[in-house]
MDTraj code that builds the backbone (N, CA, C; nanometers):
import mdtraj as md
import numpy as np

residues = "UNK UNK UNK UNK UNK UNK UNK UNK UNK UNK UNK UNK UNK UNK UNK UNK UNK UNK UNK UNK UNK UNK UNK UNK UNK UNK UNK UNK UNK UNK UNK UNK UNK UNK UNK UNK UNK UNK UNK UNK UNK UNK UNK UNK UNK UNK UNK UNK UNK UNK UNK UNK UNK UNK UNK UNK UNK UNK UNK UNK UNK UNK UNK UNK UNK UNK UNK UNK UNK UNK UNK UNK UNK UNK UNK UNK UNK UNK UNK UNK UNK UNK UNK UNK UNK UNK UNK".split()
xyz = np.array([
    [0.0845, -0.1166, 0.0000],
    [0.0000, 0.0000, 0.0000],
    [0.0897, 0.1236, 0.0000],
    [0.0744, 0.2189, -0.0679],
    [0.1087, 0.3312, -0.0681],
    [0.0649, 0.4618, 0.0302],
    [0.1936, 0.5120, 0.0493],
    [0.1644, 0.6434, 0.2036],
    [0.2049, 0.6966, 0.0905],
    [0.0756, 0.8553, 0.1806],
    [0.1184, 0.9669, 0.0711],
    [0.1736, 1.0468, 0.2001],
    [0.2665, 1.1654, 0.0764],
    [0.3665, 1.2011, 0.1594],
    [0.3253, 1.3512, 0.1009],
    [0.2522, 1.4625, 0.1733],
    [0.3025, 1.5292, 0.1194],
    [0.4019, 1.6267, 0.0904],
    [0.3582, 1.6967, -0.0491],
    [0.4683, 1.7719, -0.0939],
    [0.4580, 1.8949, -0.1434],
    [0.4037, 2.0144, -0.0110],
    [0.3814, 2.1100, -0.0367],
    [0.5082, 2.2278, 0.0409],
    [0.5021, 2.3334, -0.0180],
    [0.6306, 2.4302, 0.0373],
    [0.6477, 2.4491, 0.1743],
    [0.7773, 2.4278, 0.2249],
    [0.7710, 2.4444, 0.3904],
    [0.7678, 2.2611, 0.4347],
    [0.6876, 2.1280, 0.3494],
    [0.7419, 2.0448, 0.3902],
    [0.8557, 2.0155, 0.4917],
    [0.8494, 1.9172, 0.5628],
    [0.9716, 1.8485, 0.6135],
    [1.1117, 1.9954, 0.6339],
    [1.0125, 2.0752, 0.6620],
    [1.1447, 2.1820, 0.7142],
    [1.1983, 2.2209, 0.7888],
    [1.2657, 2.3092, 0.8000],
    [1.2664, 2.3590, 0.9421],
    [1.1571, 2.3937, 0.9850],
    [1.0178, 2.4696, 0.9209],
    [1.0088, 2.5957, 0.9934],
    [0.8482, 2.4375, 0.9971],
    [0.8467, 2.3564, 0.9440],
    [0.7151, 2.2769, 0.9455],
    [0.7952, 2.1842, 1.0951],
    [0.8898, 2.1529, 1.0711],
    [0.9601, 2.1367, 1.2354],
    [0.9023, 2.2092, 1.3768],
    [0.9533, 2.3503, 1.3468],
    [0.9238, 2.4406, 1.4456],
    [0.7981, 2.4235, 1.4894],
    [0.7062, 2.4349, 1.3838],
    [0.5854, 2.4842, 1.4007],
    [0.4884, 2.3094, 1.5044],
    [0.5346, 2.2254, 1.4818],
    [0.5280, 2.0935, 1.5126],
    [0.5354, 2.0917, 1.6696],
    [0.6532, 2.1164, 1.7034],
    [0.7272, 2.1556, 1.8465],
    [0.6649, 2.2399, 1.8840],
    [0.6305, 2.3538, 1.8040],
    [0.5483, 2.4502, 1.9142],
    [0.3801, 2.4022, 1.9416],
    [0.3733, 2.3053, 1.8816],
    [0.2216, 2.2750, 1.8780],
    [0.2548, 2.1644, 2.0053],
    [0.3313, 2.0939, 1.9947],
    [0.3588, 1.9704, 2.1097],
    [0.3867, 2.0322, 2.2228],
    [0.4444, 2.1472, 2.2348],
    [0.4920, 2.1825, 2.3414],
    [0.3462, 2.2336, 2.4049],
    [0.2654, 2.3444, 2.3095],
    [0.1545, 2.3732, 2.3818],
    [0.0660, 2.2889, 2.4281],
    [-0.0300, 2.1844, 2.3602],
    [-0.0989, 2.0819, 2.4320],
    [0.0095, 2.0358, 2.5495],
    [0.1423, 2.0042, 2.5556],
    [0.1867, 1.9274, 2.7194],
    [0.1076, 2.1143, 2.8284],
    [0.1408, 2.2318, 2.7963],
    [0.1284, 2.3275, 2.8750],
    [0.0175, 2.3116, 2.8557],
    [-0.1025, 2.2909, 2.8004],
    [-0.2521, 2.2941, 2.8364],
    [-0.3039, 2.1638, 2.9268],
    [-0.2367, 2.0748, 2.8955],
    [-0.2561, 1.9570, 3.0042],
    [-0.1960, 2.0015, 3.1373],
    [-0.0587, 2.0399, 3.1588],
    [-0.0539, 2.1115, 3.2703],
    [-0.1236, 2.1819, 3.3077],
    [-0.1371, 2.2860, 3.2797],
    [-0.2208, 2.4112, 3.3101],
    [-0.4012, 2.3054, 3.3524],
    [-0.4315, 2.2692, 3.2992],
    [-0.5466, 2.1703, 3.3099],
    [-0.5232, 2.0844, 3.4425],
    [-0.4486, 2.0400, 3.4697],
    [-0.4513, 1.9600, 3.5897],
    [-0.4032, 2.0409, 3.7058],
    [-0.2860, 2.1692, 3.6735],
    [-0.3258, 2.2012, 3.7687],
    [-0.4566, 2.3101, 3.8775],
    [-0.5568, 2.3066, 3.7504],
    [-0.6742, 2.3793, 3.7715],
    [-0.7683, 2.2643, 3.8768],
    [-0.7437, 2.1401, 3.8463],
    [-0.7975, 2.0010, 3.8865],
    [-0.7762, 2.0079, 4.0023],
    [-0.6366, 2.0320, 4.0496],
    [-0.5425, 2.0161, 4.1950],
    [-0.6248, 2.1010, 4.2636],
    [-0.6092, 2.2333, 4.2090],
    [-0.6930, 2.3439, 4.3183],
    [-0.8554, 2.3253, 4.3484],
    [-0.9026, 2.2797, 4.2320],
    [-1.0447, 2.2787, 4.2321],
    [-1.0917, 2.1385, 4.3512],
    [-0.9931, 2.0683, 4.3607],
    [-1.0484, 1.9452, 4.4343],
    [-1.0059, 2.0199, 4.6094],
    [-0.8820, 2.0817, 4.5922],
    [-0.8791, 2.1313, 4.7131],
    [-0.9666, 2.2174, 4.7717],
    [-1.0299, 2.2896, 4.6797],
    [-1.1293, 2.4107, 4.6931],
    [-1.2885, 2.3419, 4.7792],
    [-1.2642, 2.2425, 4.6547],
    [-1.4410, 2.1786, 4.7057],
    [-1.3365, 2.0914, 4.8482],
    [-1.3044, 2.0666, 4.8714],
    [-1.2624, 1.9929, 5.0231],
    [-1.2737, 2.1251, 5.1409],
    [-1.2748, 2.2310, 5.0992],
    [-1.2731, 2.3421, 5.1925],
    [-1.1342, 2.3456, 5.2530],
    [-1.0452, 2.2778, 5.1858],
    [-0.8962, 2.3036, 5.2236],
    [-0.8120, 2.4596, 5.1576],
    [-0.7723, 2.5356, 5.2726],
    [-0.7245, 2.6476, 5.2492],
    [-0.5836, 2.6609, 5.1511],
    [-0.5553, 2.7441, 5.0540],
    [-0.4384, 2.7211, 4.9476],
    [-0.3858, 2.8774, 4.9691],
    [-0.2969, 2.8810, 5.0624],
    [-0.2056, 2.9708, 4.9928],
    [-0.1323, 3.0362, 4.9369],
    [-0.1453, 3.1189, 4.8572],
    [-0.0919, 3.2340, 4.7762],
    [0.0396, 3.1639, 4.6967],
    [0.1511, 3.1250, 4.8161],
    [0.2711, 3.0423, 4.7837],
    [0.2269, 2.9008, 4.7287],
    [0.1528, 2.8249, 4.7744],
    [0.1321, 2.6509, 4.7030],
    [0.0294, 2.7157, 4.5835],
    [-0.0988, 2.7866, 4.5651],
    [-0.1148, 2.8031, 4.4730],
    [0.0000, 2.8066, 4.3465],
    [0.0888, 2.9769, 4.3625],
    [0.1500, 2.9525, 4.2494],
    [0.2298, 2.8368, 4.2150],
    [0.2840, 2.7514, 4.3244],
    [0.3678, 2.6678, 4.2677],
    [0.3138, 2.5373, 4.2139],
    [0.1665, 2.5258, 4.1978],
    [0.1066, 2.4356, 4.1523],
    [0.0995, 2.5228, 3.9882],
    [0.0603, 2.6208, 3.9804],
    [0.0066, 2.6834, 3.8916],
    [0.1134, 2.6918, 3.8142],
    [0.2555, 2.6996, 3.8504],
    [0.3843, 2.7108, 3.7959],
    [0.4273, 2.5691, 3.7309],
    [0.3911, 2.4686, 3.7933],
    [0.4197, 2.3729, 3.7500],
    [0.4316, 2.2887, 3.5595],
    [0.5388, 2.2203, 3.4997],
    [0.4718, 2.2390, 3.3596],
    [0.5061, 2.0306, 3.3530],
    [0.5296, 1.9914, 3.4847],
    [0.6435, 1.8460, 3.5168],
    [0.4523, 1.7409, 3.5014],
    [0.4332, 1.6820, 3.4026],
    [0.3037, 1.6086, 3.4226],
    [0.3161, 1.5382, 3.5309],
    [0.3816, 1.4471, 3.5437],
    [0.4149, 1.3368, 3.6633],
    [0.4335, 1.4130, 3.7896],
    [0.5061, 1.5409, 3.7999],
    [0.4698, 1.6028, 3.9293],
    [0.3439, 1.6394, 3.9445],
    [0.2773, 1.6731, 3.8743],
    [0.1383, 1.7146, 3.8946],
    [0.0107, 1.6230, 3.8904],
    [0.0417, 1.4856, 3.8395],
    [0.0102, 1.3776, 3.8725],
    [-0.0313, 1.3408, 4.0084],
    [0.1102, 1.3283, 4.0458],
    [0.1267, 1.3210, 4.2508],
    [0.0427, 1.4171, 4.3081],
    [0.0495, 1.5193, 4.2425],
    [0.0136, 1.6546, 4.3583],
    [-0.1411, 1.5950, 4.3278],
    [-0.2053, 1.5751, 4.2085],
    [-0.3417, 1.5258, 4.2057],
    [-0.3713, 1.4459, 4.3050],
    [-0.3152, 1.3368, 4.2994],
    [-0.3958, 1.1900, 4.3591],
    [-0.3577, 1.2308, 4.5279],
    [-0.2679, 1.3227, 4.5340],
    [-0.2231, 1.3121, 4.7101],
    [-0.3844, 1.4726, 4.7366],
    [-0.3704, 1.5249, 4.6803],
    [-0.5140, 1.6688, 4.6955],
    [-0.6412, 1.5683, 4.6696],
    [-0.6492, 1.4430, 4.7077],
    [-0.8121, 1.3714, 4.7394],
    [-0.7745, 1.3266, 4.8774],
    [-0.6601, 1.3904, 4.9472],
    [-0.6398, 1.2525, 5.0797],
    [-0.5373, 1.4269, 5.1794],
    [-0.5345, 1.4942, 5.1153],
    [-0.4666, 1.5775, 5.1953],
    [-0.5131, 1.6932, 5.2936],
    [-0.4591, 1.7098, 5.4064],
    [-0.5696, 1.7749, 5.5241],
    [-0.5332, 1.9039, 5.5054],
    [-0.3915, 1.9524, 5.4452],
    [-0.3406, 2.0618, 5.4243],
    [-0.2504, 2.0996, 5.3060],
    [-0.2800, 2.1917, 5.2270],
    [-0.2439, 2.2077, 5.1189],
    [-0.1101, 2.2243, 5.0894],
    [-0.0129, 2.2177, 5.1593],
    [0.1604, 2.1810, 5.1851],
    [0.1772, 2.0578, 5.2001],
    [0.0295, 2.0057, 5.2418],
    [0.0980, 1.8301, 5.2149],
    [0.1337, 1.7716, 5.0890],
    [0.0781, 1.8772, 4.9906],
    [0.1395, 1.7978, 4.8310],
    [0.2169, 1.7359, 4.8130],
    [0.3363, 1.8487, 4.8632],
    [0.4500, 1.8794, 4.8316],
    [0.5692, 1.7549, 4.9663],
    [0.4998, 1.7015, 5.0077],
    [0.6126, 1.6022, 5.0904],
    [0.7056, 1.5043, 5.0291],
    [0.7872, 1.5462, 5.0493],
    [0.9182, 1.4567, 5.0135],
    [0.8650, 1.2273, 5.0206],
    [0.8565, 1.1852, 4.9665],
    [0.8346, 1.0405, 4.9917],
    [0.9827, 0.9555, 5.0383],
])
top = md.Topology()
chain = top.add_chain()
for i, resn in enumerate(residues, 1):
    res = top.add_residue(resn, chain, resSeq=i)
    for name in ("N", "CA", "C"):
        top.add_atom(name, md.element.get_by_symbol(name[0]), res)
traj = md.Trajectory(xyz[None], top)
């Protein structure tokens, strides 16, 4: 079977490169940015207090797998610095 390949200007270029990477890079920052809206929102409805400092550093975050953890530990955590504990 035949793959088509195409073969229009900018192909396989640099700048169809670039433009690739910047698209990959944004969906990983919207999945971040997305979970860590998740983190706060679960802490929020728990009536667990977030301050100013763990906010941003959730909000700062761009590491999926760190923000992973910080998820599943913000359904079990009494205080919003517990994210962040060393294992």
């Amino acid at each position: 079977m035949a793959t088509y390949t195409p073969n229009f200007p900018g192909s396989n270029s640099i700048v169809e490169e670039s433009w690739l990477e910047g698209r990959a890079k944004g969906q990983t920052e919207g999945k971040a940015e997305g979970k860590a809206e998740d983190i706060l929102r679960i802490l929020e409805a728990r009536g667990i207090e977030i301050p100013d400092s763990v906010r941003e550093r959730i909000t700062d975050c761009t590491d999926l797998d760190v923000l992973v953890t910080w998820l599943d530990r913000s359904l079990s955590a009494v205080r919003a610095e517990e994210l962040f504990v060393e294992e």
